[in-house]
C-alpha positions in Angstrom: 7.6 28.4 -1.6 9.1 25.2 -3.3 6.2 24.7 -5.5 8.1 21.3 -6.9 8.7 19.7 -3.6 5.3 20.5 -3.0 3.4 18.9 -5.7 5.9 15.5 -5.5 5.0 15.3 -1.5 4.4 11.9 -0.5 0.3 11.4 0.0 -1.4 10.0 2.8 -2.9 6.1 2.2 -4.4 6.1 5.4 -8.2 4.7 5.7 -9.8 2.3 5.3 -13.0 0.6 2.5 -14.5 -2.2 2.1 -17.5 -3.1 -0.1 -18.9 -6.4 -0.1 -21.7 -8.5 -2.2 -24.8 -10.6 -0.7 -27.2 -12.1 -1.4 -29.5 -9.5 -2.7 -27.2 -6.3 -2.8 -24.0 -4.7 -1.5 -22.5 -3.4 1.7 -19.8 -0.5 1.3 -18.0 0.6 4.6 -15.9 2.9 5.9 -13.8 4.2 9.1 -14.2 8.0 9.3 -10.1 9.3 9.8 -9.8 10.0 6.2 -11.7 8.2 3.8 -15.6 9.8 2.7 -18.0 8.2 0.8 -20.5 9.4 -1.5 -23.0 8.6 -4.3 -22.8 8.5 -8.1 -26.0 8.1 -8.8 -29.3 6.7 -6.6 -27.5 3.2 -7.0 -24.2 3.4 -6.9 -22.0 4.9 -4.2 -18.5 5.0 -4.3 -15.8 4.9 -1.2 -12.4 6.4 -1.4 -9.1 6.5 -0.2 -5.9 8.3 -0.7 -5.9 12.0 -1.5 -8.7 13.5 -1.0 -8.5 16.3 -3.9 -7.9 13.6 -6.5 -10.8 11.3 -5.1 -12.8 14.3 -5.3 -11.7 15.2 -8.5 -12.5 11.9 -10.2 -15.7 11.2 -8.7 -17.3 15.2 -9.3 -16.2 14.0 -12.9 -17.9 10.9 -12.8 -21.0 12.1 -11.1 -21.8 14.8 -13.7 -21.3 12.2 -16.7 -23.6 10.1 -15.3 -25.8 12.6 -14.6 -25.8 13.1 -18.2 -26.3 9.8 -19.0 -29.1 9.6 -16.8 -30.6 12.4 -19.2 -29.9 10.9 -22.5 -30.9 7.3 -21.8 -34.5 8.0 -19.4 -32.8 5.5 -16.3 -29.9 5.1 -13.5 -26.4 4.3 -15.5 -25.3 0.8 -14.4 -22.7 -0.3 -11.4 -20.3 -0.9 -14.4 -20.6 2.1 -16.4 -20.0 3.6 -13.3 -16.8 1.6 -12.8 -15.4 1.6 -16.3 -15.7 5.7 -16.2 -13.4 5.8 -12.8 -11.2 3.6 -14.4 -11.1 5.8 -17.5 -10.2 8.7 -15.8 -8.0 6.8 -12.9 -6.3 4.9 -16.2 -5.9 7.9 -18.4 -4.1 10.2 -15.4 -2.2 7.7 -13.5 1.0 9.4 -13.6 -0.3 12.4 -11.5 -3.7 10.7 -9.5 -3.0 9.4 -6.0 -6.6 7.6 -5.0 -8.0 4.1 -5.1 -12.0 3.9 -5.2 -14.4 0.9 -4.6 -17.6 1.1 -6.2 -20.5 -0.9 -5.5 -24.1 -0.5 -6.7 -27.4 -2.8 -7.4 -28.9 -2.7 -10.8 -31.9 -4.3 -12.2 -29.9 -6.2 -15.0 -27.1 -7.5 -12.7 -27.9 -7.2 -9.4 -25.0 -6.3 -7.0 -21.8 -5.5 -8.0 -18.4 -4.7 -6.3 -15.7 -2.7 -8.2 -12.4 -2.4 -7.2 -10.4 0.4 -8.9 -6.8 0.9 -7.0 -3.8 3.1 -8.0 -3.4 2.8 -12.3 -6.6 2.5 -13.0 -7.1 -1.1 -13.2 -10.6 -2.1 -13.1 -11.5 -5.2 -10.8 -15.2 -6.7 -10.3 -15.0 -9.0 -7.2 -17.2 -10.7 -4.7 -16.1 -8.4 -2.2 -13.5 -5.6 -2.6 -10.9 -3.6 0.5 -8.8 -0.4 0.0 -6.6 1.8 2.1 -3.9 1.4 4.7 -5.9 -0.6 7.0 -6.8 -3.2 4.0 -3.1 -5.1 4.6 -4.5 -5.9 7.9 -8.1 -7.8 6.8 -6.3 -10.1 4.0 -6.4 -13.0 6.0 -9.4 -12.1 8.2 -10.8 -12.1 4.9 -9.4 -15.5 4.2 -11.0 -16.9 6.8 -14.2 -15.4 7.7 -15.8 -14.7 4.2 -18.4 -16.5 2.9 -20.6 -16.7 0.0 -24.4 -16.3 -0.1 -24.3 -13.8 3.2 -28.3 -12.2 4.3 -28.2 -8.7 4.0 -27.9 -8.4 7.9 -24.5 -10.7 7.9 -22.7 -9.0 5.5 -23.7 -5.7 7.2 -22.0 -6.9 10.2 -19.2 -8.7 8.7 -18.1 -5.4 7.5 -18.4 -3.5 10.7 -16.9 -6.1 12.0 -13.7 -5.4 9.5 -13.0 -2.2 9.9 -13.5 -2.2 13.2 -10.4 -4.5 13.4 -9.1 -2.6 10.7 -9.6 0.3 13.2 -7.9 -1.2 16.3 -4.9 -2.4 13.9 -3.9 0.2 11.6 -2.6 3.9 13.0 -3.9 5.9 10.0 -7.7 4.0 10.4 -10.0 5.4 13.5 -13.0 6.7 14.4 -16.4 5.6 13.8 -17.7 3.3 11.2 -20.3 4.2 8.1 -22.0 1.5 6.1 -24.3 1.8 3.0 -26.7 -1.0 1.8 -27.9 -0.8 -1.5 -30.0 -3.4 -3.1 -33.8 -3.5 -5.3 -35.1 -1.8 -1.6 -33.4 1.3 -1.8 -30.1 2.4 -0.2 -29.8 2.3 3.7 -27.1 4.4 5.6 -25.9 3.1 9.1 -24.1 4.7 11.7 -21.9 2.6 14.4 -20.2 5.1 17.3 -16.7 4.2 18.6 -18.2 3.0 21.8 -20.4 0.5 19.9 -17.6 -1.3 18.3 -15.9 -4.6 18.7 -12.6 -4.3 21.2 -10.0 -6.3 19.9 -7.1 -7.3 21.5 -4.4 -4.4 21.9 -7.6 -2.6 23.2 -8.7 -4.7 26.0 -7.6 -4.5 29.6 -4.9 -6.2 30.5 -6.1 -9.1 33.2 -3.4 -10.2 35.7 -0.3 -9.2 33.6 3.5 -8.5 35.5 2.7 -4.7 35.6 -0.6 -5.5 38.0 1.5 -7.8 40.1 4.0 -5.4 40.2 1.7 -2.6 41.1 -0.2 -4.6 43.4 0.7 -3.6 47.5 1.7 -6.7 48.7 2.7 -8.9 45.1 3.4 -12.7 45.7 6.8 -14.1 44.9 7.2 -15.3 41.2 7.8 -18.8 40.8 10.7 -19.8 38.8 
């Protein structure tokens, strides 16, 4: 076994995250073909994409530090002390770490927060935040449909709404769609089935196209 060629294998991008502010807390989202979700502490969750050991890796790490910190300070660690510890480790162990995370969170000093931390370790907070392969295709959906101030249920379905178009555009995206709401309530975990998603267009049926004339037992003439 070429141990080398193994460890310098090209890793899979394919998912796709999305975590978004509103007006009273955060939305995180994700399609279920390769990227997993899970939580830091009892207000902070984290999505990630990329390899799945090193995504693993970083947030066990970041999990059990907080945990600590939990201890030592009597209260949940912050949405950014979260953050800044993935971006310690992601920063720290860039050359050899293949994963970008998005962490979102509600605390009682500021409220919700999106973190973006991508390949390096760069450490991004942003009104909304998206990650993986199927994130080149919601740019400009983005663009154009976001909007500040969002209730709790609208941002919800804004992002099911994006990766389900995430989903119908991007190969390495598929599946069903999980979203987590976090915000002074509580955290609230949805489930949305295949079958209960939007149909965009490559998905639809085609309606009077050539190949249903074509197909059709007595087709009338094409005018030219």
């Amino acid at each position: 076994m070429d141990l080398e060629m193994n460890l310098n294998a090209s890793h899979s991008m394919g998912t796709t995250i999305i975590g978004v502010t509103y007006n009273g807390g955060v939305v995180l989202g994700a399609d279920s073909r390769t990227s997993t979700g899970m939580y830091l502490t009892d207000n902070v969750y984290v999505c990630r994409s990329g390899s799945a050991a090193d995504s693993q890796i970083v947030s066990d790490y970041v999990r059990y530090f907080l945990h600590q910190h939990t201890i030592q300070l009597g209260q949940s660690a912050t949405s950014k002390v979260a953050a800044n510890l993935i971006r310690l480790l992601s920063y720290n162990n860039k050359n050899m770490l293949e994963t970008g995370l998005i962490v979102g969170g509600w605390d009682k000093y500021e409220g919700g927060k999106i973190y973006a931390i991508p390949l390096g370790g760069t450490l991004i907070e942003q009104p909304f935040a998206i990650g993986g392969s199927g994130s080149s295709y919601l740019y400009g959906f983005f663009d154009q449909a976001w909007k500040e101030g969002m209730t709790k249920d609208e941002a919800e379905q804004f992002v099911v709404k994006a990766v389900s178009l995430a989903i119908a555009r991007d190969g390495a995206s598929g599946g069903v769609v999980r979203t987590v709401i976090i915000n002074s309530e509580g955290v609230t975990r949805n489930f949305y089935p295949s079958d209960k998603l939007q149909l965009w267009h490559e998905e639809l049926e085609p309606q009077n196209s050539l190949l249903d004339l074509l197909n059709s037992s007595s087709p009338e003439p094409m005018n030219i």
